[in-house]
C-alpha positions, 0 to 999 in steps of 0.5 A: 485829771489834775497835773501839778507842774510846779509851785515855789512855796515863797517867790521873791520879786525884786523890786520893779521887776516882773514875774510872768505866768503863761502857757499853764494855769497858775495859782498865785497867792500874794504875800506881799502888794504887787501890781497884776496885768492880763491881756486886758486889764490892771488891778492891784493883789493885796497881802493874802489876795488870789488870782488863777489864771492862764496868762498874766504878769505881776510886777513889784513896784515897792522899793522892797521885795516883794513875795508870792507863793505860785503852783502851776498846774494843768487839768485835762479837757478842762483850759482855763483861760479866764483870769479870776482874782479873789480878795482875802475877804471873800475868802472863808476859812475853808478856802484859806486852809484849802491854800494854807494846806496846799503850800505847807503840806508840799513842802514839808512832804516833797511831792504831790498826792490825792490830798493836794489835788483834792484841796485845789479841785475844791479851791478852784470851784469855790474861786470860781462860785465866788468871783462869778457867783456875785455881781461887781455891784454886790461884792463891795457893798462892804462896810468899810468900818469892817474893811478897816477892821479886816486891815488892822487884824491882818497888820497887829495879829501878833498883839494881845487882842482882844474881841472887846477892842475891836469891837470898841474900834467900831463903837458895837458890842462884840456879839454885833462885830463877830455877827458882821465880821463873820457876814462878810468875811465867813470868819469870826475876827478871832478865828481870823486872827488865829489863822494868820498867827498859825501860817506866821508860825509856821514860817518862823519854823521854816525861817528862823531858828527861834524857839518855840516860847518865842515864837510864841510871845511874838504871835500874841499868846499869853502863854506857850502851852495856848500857842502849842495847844492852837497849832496842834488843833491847825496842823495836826502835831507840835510846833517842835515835830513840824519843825524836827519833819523839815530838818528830816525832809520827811 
């Protein structure tokens, strides 16, 4: 049995200062760069890397806030002790969804139903298969071309990209680049691209007060009508109902 405690679907770390996660398993989605310490090791979480886990400290060492989203959980008969970080690029686009779900869907509903424990069950196995299921050796042989690629898409997703540029970026044809790009990162870097500007959306709904044909044009859409038609496709309503279902606490 699956209990949530609690989630913080944005969590500010001042700069050098550090938020600690003990007692619970805890899930933590980085947002932003900070440095990660457990009982026995350093490493770094990069903007969209995962770690779940039963005791550890991330600290911001930026001269800037630095954000996270975390849930803290408990399953009965099950402790988890082990500390598992997952990349962004291990991830597929059904764990990334599995996350994306998991944070937007409480906070727009309030409360946590069959839904949510049923998406992080799932993430939890797949975290699980994918940092104990390969070896340290395997897991970066990477072409770092297509780790270059994966960097840039996450930094210019809100620019009119297209398939053909970055393909040129590698010297390929696009069919090559979506066959390796899909290889190593389970996603096509179109489709990529559309995820990170659905969650970015998403937060300008939450965040700002700007409207919808900005938002729009500052995700990349070449028009309102494409940016309406893709977040239905994601989210299952309208930018304009999300945002009307915040106001209302619905």
């Amino acid at each position: 049995m699956l209990t949530f405690l609690s989630i913080r679907t944005k969590e500010i770390i001042m700069p050098q200062c550090t938020v600690e996660f003990k007692c619970n398993s805890s899930l933590v989605y980085a947002l932003d760069t900070v440095e990660v310490k457990t009982p026995s090791s350093k490493d770094i979480l990069f903007p969209g890397d995962t770690i779940i886990g039963h005791s550890f400290k991330l600290t911001n060492k930026n001269t800037s806030v630095a954000a996270i989203q975390s849930l803290t959980f408990f399953i009965k008969n099950k402790p988890n002790k082990n500390i598992c970080i997952c990349r962004s690029y291990e991830l597929e686009q059904l764990q990334l969804r599995y996350i994306t779900d998991i944070f937007n869907l409480i906070h727009i509903e309030s409360n946590f139903n069959h839904k949510h424990e049923l998406n992080l069950i799932n993430l939890l196995n797949d975290i699980n298969w994918i940092t104990s299921g390969q070896s340290p050796m395997n897991r970066h042989k990477i072409d770092n071309r297509l780790i270059k690629i994966n960097r840039y898409i996450r930094k210019n997703y809100h620019l009119p990209l297209t398939l053909q540029q970055l393909a040129d970026m590698l010297s390929c044809t696009p069919v090559y680049l979506c066959k390796m790009y899909s290889s190593v990162f389970g996603v096509p870097p179109m489709q990529h691209i559309q995820m990170l500007r659905m969650t970015k959306a998403t937060e300008l709904l939450e965040q700002t007060y700007l409207h919808v044909n900005e938002i729009s044009e500052r995700l990349g859409y070449a028009s309102p009508s494409h940016f309406i038609s893709t977040f239905r496709k994601y989210y299952n309503t309208t930018p304009k109902k999300y945002k009307q279902r915040l106001h209302m606490g619905i």
